[in-house]
FIFIVO-742732 format. One record per residue: residue in one letter; z, x, y of N, C-alpha, C in turn. Coordinates in Angstrom, 1 decimal. Each point is the difference from the previous one (the first is absolute). Layout:
   res      n_Z      n_X      n_Y     ca_Z     ca_X     ca_Y      c_Z      c_X      c_Y
     A        Z        X        Y        Z        X        Y        Z        X        Y
...
END
This chain:
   res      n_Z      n_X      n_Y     ca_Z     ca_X     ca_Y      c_Z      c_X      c_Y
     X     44.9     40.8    -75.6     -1.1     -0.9      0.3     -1.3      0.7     -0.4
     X     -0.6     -0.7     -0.9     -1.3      0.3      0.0     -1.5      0.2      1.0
     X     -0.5      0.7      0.1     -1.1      0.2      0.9     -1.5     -0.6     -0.6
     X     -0.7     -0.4      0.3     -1.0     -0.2      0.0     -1.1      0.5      0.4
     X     -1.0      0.4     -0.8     -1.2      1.1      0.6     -0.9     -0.7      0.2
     X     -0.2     -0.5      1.8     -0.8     -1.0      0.3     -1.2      0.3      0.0
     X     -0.5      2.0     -0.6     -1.3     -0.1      0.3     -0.4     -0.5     -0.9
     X      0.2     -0.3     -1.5     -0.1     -0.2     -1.5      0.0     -1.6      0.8
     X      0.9     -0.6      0.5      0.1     -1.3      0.2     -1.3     -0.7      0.5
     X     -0.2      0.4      0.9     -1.5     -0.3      1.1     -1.2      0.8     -0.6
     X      0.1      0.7     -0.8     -1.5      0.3     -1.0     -0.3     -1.1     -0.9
     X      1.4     -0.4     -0.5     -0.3     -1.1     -1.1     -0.4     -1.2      0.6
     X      0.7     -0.7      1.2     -0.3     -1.0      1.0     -1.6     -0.2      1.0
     X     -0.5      1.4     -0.5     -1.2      0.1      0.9     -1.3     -0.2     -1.1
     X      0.7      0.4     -1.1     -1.0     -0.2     -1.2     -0.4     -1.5     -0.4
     X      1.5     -1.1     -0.4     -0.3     -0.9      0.1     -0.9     -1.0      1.2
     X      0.6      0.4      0.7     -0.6     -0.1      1.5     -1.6     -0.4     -0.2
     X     -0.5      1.6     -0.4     -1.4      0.3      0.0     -0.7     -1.1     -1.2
     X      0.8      0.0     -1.1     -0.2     -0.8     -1.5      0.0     -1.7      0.8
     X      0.4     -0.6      0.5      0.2     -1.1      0.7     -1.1     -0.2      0.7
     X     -0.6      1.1      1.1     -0.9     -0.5      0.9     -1.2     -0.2     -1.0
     X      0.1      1.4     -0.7     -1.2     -0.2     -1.1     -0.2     -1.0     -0.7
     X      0.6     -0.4     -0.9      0.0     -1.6     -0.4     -0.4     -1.3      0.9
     X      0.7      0.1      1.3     -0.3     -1.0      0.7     -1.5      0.1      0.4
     X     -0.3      1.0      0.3     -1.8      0.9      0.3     -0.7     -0.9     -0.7
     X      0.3      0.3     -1.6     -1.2      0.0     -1.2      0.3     -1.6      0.1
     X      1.0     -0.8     -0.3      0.2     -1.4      0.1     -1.1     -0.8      0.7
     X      0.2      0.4      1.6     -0.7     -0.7      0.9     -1.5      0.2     -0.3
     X     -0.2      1.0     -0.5     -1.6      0.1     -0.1     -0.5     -0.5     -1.5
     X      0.7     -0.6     -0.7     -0.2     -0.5     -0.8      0.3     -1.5      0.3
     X      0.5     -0.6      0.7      0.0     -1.3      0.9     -1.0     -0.4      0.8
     X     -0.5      0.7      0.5     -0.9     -0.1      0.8     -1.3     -0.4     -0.7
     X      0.0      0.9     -1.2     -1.7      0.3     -0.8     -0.6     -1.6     -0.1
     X      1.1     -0.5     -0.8     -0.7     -1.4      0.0     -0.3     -1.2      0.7
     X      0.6      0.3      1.7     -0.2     -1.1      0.7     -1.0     -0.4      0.7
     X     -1.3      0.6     -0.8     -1.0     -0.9      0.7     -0.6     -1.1     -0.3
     X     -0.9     -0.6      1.2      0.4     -1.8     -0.4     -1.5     -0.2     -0.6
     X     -1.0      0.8     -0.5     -0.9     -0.3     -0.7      0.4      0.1     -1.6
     X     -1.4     -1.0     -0.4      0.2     -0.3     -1.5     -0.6      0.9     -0.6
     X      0.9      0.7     -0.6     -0.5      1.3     -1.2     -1.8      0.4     -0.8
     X      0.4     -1.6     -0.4     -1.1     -0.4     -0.9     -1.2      0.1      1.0
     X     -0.1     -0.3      1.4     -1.6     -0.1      0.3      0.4      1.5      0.4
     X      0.6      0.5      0.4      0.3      1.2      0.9     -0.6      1.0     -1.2
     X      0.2      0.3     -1.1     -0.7      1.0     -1.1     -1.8     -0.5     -0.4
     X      0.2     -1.1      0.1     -1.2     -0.4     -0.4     -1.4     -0.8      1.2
     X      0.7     -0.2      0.7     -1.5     -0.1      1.4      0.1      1.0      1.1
     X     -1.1      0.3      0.4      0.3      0.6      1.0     -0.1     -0.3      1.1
     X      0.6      0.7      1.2      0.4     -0.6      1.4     -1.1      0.1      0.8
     X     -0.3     -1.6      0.3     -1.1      0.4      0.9     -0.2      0.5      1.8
     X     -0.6      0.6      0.3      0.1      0.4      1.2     -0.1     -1.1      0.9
     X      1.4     -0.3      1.1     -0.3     -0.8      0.7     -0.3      0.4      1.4
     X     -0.5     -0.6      1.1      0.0      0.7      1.6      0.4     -0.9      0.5
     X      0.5      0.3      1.4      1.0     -0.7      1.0     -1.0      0.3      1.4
     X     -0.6     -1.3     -0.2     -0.9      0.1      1.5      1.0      0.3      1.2
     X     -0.2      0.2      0.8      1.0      0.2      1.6     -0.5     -0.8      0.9
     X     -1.4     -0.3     -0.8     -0.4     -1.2      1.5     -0.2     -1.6     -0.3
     X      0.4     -0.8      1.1      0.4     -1.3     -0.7     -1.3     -0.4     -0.2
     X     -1.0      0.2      1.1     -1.4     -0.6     -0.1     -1.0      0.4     -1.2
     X      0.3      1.7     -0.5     -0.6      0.1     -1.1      0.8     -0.4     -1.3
     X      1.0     -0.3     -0.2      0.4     -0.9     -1.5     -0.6     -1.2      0.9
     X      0.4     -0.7      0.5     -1.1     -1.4      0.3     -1.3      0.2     -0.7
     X     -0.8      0.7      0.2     -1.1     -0.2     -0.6     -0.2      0.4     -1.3
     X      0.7      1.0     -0.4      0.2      0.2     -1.3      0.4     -1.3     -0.9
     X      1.1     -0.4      0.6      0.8     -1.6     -0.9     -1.4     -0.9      0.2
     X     -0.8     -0.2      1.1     -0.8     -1.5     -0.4     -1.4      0.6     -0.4
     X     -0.3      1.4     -0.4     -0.9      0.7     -0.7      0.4     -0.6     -1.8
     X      1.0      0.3      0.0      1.1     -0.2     -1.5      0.3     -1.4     -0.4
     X      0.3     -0.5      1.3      0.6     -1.3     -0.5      1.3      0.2     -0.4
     X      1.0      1.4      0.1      1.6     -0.1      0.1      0.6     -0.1      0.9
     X      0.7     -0.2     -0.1      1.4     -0.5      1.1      0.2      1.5      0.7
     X      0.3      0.6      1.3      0.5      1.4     -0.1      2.0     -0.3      0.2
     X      0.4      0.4     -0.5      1.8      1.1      0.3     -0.4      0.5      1.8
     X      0.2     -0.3      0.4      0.7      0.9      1.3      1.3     -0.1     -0.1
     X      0.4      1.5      0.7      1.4      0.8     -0.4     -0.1      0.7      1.4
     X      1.4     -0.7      0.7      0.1      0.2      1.5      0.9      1.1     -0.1
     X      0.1      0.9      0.4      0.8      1.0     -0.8      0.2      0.8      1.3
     X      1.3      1.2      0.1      0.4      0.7      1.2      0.4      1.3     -1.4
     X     -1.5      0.4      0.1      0.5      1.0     -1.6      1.4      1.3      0.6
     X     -0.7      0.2      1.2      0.9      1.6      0.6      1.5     -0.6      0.5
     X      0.2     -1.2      0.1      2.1     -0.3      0.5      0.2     -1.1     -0.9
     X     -0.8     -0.5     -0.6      0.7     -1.5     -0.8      0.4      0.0     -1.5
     X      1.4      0.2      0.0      0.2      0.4     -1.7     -0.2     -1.1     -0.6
     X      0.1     -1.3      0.3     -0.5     -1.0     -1.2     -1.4      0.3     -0.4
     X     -0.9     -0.2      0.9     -1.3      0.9     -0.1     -0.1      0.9     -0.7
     X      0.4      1.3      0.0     -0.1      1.0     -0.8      0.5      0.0     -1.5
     X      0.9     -1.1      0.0      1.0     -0.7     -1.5     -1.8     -0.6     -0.4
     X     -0.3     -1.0      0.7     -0.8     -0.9     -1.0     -1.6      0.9     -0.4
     X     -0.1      0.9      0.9     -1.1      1.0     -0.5      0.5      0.8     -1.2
     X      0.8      0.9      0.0      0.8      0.6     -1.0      0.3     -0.9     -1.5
     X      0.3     -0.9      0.1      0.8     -1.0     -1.0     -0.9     -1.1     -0.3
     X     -1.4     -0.2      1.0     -0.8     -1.3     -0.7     -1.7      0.9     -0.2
     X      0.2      0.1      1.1     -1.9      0.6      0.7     -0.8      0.9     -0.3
     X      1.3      1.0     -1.1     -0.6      1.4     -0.5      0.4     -0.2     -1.2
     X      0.4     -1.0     -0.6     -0.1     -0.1     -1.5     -1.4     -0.7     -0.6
     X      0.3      1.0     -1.0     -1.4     -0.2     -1.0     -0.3     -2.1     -0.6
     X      1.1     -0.5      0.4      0.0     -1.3     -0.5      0.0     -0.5      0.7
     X      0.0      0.2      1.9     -0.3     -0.6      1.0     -1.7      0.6      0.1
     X     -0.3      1.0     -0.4     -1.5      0.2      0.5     -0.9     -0.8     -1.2
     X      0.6     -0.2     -1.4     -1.2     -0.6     -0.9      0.1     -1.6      0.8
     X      0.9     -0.6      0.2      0.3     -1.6      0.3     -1.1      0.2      1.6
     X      0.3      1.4      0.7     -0.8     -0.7      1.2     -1.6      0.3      0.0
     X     -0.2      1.3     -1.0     -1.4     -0.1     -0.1     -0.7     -1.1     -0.3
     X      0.5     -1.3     -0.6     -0.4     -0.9     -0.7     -0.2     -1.3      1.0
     X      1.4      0.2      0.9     -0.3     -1.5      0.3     -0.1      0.1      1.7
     X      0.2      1.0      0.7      0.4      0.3      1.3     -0.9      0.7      0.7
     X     -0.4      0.2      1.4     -0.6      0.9      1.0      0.9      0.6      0.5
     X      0.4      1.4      0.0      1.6      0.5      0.3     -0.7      0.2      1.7
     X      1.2      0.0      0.8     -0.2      0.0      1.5      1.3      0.7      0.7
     X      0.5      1.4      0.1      0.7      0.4      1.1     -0.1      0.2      1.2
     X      0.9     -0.9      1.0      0.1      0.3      1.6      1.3      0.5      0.2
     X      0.1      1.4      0.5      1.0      0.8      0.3      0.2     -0.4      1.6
     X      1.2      0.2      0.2      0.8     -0.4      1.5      0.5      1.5      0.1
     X     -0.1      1.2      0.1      0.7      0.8      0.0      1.5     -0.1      1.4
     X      0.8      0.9     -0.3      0.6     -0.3      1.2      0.0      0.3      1.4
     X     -0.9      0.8      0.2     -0.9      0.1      1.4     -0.8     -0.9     -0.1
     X      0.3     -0.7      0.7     -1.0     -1.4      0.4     -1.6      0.1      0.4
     X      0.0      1.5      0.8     -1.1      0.0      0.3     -0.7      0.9     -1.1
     X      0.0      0.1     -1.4     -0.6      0.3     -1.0     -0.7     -1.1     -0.6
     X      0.6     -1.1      0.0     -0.5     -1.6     -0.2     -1.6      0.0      0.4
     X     -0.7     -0.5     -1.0     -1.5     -0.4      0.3      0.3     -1.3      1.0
     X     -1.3      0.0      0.7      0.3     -1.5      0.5     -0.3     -1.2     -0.9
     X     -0.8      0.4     -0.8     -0.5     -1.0     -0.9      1.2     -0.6     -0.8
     X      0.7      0.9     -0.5      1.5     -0.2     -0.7      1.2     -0.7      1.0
     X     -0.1      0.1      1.1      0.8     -0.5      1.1     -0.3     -1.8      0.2
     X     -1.3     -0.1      0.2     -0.9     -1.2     -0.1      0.4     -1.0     -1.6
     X     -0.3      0.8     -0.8      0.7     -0.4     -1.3      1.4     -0.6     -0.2
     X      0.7      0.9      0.3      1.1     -0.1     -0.3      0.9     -1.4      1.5
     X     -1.1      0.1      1.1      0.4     -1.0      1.1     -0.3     -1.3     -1.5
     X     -1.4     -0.4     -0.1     -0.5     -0.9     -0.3      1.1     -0.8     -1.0
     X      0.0      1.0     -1.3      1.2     -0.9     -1.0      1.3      0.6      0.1
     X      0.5      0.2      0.9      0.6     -0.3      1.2      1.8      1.1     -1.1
     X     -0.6      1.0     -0.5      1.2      0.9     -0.5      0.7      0.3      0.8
     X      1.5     -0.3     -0.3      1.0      0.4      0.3      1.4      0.8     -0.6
     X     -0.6      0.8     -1.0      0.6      0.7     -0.6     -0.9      0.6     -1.5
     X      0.8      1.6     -0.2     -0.7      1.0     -0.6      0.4     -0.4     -1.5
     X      0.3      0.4     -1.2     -1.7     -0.4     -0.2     -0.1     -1.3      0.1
     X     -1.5     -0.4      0.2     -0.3     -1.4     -0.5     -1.0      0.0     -0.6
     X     -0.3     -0.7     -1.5     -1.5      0.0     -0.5     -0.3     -1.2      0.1
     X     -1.3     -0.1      0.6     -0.7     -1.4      0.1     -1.3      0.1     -1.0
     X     -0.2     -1.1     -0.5     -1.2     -0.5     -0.8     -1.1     -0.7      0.4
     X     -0.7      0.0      0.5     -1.0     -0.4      0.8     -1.2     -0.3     -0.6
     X     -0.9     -1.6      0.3     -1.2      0.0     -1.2     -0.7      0.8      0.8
     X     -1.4      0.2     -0.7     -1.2      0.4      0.5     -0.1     -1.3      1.4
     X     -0.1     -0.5     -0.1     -0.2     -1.3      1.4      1.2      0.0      0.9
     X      0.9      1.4     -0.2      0.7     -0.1      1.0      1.5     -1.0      0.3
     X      0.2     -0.5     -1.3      1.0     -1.0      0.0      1.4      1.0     -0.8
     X      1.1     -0.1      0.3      1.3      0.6     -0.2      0.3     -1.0     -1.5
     X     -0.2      1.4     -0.9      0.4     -1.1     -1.7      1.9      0.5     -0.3
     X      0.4      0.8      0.8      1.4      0.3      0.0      0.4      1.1      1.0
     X      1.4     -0.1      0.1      0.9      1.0      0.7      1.0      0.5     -0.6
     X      0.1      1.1      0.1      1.4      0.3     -0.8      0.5      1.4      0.7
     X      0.6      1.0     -1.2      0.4      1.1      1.1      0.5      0.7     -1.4
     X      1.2      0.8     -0.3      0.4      0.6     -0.6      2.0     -0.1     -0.5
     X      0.2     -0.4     -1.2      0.9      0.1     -0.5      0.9      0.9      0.1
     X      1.3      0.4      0.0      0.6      1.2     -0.7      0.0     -0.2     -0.9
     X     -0.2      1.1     -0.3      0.2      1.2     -1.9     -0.9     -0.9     -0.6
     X     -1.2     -0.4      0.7     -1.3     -1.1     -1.3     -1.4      1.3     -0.5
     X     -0.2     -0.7     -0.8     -0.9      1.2     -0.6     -1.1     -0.7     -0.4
     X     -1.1      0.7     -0.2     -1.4     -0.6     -0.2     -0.4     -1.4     -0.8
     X      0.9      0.2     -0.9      0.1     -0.9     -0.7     -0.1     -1.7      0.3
     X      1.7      0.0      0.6      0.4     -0.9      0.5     -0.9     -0.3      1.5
     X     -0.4      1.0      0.6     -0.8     -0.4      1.5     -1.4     -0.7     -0.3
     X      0.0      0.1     -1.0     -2.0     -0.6     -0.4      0.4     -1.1     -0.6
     X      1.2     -0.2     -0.7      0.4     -1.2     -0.6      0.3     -1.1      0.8
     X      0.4      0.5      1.4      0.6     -0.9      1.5     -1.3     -0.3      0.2
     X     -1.1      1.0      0.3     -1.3     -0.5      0.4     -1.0     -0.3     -0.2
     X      0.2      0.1     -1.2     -1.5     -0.5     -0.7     -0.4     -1.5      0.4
     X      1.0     -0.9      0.2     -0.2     -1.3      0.5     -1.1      0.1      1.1
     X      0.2      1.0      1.0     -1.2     -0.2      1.0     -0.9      0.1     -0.4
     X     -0.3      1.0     -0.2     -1.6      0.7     -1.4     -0.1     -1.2     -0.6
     X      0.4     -1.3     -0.6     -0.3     -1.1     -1.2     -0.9     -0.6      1.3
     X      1.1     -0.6      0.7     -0.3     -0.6      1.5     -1.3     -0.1      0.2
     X     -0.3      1.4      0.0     -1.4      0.0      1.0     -1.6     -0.3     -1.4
     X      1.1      0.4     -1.4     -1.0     -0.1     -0.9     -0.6     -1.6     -0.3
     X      1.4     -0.6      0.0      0.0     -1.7      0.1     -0.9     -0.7      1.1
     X     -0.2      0.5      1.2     -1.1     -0.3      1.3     -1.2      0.3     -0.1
     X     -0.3      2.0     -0.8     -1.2     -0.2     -0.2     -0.4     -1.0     -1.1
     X      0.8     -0.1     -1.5     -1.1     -1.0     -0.7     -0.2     -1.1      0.2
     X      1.0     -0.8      1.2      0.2     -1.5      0.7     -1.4     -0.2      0.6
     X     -0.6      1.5      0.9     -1.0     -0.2      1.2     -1.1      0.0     -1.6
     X     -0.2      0.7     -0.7     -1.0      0.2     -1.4     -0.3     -1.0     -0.4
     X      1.1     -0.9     -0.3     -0.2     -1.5     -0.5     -0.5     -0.9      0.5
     X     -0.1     -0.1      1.6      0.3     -0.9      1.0     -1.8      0.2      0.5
     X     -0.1      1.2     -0.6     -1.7      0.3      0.7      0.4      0.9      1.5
     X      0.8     -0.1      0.6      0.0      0.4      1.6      0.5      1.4      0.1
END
């Protein structure tokens, strides 16, 4: 009977081993490179404009009917709520969600952390009034205080697609102001 020299065996098994993981390594990271959901084309050639995330509802209020834009409020539980932390990551910090909201939006975050008693009251008040019941929720709101949509967050959606769902509200409130422009009032 022949013997087998299993140290030679398990050197050779440990190599491929090592050749396997390493392929699978370099693979993934070459999968990955291209999955982001902005468009190439503006992404080399404009640049990102800086956007800010008021924290207070009363100062985007006056910002929005200083501007005449609608503001985004983003009801958000940034420290326990992974849909929340999905739609920041995947919509809110892409370069193609900041050019689309510089343009047409008052951005507005109200954090709920999960100690309740970190909650502003003002945010509490808020969040009573249009009456959220679950994390995330973004609401669209005119300068006059009227709700131009609700929504929340998709799985696996990306910037793209989330401004494509909502830009209807943004038209909304554009369609009201040139209604009131026409109308004189």
């Amino acid at each position: 009977m022949r013997q087998i020299d299993l140290t030679r065996y398990n050197s050779l098994y440990s190599l491929r081993f090592m050749a396997v993981c390493l392929v699978a390594t370099l693979c993934s990271g070459f999968v990955g490179c291209g999955s982001q959901d902005t468009d190439q084309s503006k992404e080399n050639s404009e640049p990102v404009p800086q956007v800010v995330w008021s924290t207070s509802y009363s100062e985007g209020l006056a910002i929005a009917k200083k501007t005449g834009k609608p503001m985004l409020v983003d009801f958000t539980g940034k420290d326990w709520c992974g849909p929340c932390m999905e739609l920041k990551k995947n919509v809110f910090d892409t370069d193609t969600f900041k050019r689309w909201a510089a343009e047409h939006v008052i951005l507005v975050e109200l954090d709920y952390p999960q100690r309740p008693k970190q909650t502003t009251e003002e945010n509490k008040l808020t969040a009573r009034r249009y009456q959220i019941r679950a994390y995330p929720t973004v609401l669209f709101i005119s300068p006059d205080e009227q709700i131009l949509g609700r929504t929340g967050y998709g799985q696996r959606e990306n910037a793209v697609s989330w401004i494509k769902r909502v830009k209807q509200f943004v038209e909304k409130e554009k369609e009201t102001v040139k209604t009131k422009t026409e109308s004189g009032t």
